[in-house]
One Martini backbone bead per residue (centre of mass of N, CA, C, O) as a GRO file, in nm:
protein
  282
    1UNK     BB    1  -0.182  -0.080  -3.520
    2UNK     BB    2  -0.066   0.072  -3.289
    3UNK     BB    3   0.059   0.031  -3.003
    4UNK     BB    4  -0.037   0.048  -2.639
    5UNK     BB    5   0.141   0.067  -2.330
    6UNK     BB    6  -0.093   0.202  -2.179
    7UNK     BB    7  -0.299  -0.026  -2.296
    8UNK     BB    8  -0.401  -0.295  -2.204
    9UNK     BB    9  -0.543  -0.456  -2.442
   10UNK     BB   10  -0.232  -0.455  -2.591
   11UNK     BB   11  -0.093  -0.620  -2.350
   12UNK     BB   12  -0.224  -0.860  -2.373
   13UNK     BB   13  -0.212  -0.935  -2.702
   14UNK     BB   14   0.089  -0.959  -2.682
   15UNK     BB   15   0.128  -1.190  -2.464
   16UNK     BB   16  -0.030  -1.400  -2.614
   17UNK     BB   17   0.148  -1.415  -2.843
   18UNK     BB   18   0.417  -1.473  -2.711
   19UNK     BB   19   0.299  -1.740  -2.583
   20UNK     BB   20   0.142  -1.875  -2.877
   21UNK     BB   21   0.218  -1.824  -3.173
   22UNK     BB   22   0.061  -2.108  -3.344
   23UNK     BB   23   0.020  -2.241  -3.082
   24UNK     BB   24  -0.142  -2.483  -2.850
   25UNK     BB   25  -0.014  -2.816  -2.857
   26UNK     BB   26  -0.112  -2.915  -2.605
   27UNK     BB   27  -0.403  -2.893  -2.613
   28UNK     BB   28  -0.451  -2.985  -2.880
   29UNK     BB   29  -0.323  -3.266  -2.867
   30UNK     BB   30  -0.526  -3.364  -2.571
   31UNK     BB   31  -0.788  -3.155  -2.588
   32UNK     BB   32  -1.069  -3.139  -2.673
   33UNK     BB   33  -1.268  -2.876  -2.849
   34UNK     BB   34  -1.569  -2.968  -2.711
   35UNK     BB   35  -1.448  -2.895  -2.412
   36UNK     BB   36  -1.590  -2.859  -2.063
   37UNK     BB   37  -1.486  -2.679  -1.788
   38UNK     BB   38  -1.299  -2.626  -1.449
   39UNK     BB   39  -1.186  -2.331  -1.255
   40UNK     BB   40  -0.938  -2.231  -0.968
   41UNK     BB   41  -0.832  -1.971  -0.769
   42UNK     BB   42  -0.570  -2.003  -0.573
   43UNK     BB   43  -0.441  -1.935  -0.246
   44UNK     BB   44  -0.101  -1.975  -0.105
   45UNK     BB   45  -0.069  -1.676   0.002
   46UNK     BB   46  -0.086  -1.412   0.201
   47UNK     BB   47  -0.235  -1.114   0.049
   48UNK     BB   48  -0.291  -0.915  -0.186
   49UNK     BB   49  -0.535  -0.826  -0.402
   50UNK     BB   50  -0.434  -0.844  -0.783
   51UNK     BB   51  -0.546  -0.871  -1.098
   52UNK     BB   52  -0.839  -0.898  -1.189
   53UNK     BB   53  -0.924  -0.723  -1.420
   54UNK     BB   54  -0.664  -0.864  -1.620
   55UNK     BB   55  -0.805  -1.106  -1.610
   56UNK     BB   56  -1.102  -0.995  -1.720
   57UNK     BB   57  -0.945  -0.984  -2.003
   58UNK     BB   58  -0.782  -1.214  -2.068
   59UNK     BB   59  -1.081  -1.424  -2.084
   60UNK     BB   60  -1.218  -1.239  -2.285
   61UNK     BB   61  -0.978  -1.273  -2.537
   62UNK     BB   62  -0.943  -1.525  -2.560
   63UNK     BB   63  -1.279  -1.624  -2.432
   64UNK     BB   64  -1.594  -1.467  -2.427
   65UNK     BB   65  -1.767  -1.726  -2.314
   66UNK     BB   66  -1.637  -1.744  -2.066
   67UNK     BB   67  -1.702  -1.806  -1.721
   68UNK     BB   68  -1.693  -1.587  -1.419
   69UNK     BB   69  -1.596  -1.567  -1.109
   70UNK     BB   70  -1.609  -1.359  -0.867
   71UNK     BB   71  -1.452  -1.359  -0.483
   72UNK     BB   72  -1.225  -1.140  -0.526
   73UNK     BB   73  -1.086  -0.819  -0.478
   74UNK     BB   74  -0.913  -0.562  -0.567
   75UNK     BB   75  -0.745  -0.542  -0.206
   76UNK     BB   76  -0.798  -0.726  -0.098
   77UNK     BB   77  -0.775  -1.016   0.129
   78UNK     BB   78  -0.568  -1.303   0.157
   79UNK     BB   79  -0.577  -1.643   0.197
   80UNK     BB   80  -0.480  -1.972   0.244
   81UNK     BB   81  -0.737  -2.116   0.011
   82UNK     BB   82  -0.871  -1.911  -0.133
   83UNK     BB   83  -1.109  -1.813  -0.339
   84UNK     BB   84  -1.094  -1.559  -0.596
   85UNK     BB   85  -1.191  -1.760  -0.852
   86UNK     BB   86  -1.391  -1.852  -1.149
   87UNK     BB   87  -1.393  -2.104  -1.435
   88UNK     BB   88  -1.576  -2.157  -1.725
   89UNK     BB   89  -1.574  -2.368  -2.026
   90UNK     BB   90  -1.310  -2.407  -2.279
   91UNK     BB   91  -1.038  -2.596  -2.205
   92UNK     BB   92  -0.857  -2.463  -2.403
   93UNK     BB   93  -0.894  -2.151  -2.296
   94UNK     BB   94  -0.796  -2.173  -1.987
   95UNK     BB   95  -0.505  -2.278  -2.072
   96UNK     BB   96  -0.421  -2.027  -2.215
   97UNK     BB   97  -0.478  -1.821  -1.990
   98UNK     BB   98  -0.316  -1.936  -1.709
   99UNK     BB   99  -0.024  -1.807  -1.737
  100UNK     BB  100  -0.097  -1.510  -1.725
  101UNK     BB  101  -0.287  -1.465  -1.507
  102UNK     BB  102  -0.055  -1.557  -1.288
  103UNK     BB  103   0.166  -1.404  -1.360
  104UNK     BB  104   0.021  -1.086  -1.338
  105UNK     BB  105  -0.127  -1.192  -1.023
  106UNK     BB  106   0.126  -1.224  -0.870
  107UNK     BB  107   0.271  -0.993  -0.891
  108UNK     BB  108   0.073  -0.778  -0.821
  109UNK     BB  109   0.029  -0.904  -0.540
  110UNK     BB  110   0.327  -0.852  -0.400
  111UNK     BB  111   0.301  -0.541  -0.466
  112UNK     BB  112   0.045  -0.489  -0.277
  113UNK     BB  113   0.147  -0.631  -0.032
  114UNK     BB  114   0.403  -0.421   0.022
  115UNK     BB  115   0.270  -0.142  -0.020
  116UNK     BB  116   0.080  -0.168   0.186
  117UNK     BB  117   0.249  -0.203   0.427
  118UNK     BB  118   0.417   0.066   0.407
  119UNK     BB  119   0.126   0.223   0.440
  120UNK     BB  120   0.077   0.149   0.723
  121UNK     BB  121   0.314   0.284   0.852
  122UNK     BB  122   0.210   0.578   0.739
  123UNK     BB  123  -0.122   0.678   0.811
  124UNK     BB  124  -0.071   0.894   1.049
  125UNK     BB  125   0.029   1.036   0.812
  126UNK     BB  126   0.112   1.355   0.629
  127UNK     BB  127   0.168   1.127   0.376
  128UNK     BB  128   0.300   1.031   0.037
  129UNK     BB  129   0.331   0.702  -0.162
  130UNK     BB  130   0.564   0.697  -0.407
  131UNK     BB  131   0.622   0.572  -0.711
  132UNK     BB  132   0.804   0.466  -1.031
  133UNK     BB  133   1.023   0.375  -1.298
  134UNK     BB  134   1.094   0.108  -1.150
  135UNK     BB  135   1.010  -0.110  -1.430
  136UNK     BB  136   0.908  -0.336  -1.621
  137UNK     BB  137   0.907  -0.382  -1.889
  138UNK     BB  138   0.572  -0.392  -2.035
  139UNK     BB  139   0.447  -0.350  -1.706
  140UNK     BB  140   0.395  -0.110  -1.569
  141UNK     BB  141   0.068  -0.091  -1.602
  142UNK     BB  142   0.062  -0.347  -1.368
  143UNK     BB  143   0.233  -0.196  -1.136
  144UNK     BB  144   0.059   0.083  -1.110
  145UNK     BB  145  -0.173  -0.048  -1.030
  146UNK     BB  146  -0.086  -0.195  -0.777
  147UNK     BB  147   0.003   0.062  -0.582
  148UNK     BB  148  -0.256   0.170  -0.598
  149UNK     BB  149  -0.422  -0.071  -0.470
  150UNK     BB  150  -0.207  -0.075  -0.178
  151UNK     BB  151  -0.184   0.309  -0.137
  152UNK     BB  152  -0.075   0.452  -0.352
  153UNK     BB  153   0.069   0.648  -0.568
  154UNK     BB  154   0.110   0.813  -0.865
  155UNK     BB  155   0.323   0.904  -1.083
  156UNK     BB  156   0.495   0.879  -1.316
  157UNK     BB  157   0.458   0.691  -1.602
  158UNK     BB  158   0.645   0.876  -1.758
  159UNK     BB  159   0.828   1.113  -1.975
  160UNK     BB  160   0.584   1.269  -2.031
  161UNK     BB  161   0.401   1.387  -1.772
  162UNK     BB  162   0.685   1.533  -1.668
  163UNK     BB  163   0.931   1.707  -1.509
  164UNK     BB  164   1.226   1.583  -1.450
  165UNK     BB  165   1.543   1.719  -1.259
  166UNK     BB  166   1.819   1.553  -1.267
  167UNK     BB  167   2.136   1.539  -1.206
  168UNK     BB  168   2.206   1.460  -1.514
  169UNK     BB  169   2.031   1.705  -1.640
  170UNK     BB  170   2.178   1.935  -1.466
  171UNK     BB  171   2.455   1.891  -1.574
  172UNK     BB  172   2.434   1.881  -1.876
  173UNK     BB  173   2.305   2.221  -1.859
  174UNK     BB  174   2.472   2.346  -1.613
  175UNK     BB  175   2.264   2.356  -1.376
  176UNK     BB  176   1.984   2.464  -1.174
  177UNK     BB  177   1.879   2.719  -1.362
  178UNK     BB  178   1.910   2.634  -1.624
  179UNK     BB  179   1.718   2.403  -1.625
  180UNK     BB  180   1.495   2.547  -1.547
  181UNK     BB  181   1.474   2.775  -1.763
  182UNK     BB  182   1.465   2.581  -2.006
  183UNK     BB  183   1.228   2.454  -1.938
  184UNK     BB  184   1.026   2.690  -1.935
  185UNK     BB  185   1.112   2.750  -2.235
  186UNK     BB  186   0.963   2.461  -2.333
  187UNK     BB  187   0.686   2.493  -2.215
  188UNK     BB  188   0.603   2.744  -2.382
  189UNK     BB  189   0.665   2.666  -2.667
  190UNK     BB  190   0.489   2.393  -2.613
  191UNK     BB  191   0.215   2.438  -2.442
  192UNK     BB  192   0.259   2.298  -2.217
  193UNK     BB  193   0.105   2.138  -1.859
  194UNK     BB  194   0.385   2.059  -1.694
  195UNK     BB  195   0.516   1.922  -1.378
  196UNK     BB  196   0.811   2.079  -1.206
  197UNK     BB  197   1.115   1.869  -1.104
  198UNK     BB  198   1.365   1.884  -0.882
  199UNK     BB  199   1.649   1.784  -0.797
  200UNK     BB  200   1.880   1.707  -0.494
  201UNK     BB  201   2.176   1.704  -0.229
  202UNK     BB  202   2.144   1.969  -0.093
  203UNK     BB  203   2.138   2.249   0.109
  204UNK     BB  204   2.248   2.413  -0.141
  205UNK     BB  205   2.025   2.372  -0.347
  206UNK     BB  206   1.798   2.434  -0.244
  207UNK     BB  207   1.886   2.753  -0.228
  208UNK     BB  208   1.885   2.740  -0.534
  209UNK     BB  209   1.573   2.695  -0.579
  210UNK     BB  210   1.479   2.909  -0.430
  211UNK     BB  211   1.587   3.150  -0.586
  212UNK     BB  212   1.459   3.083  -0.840
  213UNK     BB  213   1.246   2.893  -0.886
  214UNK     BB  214   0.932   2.742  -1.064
  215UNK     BB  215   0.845   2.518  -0.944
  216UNK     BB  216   0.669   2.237  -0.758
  217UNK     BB  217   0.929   2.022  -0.687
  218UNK     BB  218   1.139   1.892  -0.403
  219UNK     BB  219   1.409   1.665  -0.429
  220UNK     BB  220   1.520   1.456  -0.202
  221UNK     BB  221   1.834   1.308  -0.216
  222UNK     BB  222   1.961   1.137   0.003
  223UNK     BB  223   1.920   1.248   0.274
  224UNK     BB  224   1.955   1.349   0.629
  225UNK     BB  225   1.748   1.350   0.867
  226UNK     BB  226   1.821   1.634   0.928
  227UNK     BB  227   1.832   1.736   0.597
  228UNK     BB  228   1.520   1.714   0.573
  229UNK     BB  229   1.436   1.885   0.809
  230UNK     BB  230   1.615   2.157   0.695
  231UNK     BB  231   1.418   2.182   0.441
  232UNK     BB  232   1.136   2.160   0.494
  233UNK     BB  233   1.194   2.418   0.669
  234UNK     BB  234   1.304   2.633   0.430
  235UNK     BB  235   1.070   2.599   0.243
  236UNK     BB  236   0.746   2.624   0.371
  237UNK     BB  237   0.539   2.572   0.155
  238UNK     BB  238   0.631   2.641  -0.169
  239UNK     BB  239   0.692   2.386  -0.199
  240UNK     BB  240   0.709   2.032  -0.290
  241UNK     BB  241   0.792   1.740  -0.118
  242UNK     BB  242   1.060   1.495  -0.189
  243UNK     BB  243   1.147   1.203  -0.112
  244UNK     BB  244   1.488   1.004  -0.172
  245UNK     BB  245   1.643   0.733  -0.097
  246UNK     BB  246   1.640   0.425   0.102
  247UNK     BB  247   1.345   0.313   0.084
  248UNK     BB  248   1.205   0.116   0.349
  249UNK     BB  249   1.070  -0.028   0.602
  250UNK     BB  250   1.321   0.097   0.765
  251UNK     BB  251   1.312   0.425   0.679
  252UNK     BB  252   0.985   0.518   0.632
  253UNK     BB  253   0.903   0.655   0.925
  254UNK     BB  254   1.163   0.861   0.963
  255UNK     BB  255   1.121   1.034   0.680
  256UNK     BB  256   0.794   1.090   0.755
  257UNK     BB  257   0.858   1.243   1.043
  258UNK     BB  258   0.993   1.518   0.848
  259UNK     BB  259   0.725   1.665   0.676
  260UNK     BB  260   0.712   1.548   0.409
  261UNK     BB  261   0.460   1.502   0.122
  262UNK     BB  262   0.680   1.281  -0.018
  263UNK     BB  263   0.754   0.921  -0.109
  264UNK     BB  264   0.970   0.748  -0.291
  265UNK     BB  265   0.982   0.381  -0.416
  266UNK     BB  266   1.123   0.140  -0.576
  267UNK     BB  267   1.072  -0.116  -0.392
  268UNK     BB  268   0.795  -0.190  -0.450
  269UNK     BB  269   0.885  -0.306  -0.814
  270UNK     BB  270   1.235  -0.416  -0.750
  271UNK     BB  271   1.202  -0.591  -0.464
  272UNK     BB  272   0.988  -0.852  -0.564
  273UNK     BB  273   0.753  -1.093  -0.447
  274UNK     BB  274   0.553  -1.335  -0.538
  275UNK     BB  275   0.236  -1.430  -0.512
  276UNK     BB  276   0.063  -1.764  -0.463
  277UNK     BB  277  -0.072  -1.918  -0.704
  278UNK     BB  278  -0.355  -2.075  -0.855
  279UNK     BB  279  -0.461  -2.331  -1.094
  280UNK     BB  280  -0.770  -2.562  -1.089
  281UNK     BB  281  -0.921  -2.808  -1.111
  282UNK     BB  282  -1.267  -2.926  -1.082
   0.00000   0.00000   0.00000
């Protein structure tokens, strides 16, 4: 069956075959097959936990009969020394699954937990944080619950879901019409009901996408905060706008103040470090 890297529970064992191989040999070697442990997940850093849901897929994939008790859900926030979660069972298996787990949820917990920041900077502003396609191979669909999980929007999942018209697309085809015009009688030849974005980069394409029309969303990139605030001004909510380029904790708050619909930021998932986990026997 081909794998889908869209469902969990293919990347899960896709990961453990990865990591397992022909076997852990560590615990074969030195840890009875009928032995009975517990451990728990320990938090050493304050921050959102994200990646609980992937742990009970993880421990469940692994060996169905481990007993997992969680103690903090997806979202909740975390200080240093909270126990997350127990796990019970047999010791060959806690351990072949614990750097998956941890890899994971320190992973996603990371990004939970920049995003949350970031959404807190702009919560009393009627603008959305959305993220990107900046994600690791293979890692997407938990770096997107993760930003989903810290309070931000997704957005496209994937080159499948929507039309975006960047800059590189706009050059090959010719020009902002021409991508337009094209793309919508691409959508009607093949039956497709995708929402189409196209990028700009100055106020005369704006001018240019609205003499056109069509589209869906305009993608303001790299825009300074004057000519944000006279784009979406000139838009006047004909279309969708997002605001895209150099957003970071420092700029968010004053991009969202232009009036922009939408801000996205690669830095949620290609600019974190992960939140410090542990497991340990007890």
């Amino acid at each position: 069956m081909e794998t889908n890297p869209n469902e969990l529970i293919d990347l899960v064992r896709l990961a453990l075959r990865e990591d397992g191989g022909d076997g852990d040999h560590s615990s074969l070697s030195c840890v009875p097959p009928e032995a009975t442990k517990r451990a728990r997940l320990l938090a050493k850093q304050d921050g959102i936990l994200a990646g609980v849901a992937v742990a009970l897929t993880i421990f469940k994939e692994v060996d169905a009969s481990l007993a997992v008790e969680v103690l903090v859900q997806d979202g909740e926030p975390i200080r240093v020394g909270d126990v997350v979660l127990t796990v019970e069972g047999r010791a060959q298996s806690i351990l072949r699954a614990e750097r998956l787990v941890l890899n994971t949820m320190q992973r996603m917990s990371g990004i939970a937990t920049y995003t949350r920041h970031m959404v807190e900077l702009i919560a009393d502003l009627p603008v959305k944080l959305l993220d990107t396609r900046k994600t690791t191979p293979n890692f997407r669909l938990f770096e997107k619950m993760a930003t989903r999980i810290g309070g931000a929007t997704n957005h496209r999942m994937g080159l499948y879901d929507m039309i975006m018209l960047k800059d590189n697309h706009i050059d090959y085809a010719g020009g902002i019409e021409a991508a337009i015009t094209r793309a919508r009688t691409y959508l009607q030849a093949t039956g497709r009901n995708l929402r189409l974005e196209v990028e700009v980069r100055n106020l005369t394409e704006v001018e240019e996408v609205l003499r056109v029309g069509n589209v869906d969303i305009i993608m303001l990139d790299n825009f300074s905060l004057d000519d944000l605030r006279e784009a979406v001004r000139r838009i006047d909510h004909r279309f969708e706008t997002e605001a895209s380029g150099n957003i970071n904790e420092k700029t968010l708050r004053a991009v969202a103040e232009t009036g922009v619909d939408g801000i996205s930021s690669g830095a949620l998932t290609h600019q974190i470090k992960s939140l410090d986990l542990s497991l340990k026997a007890y």
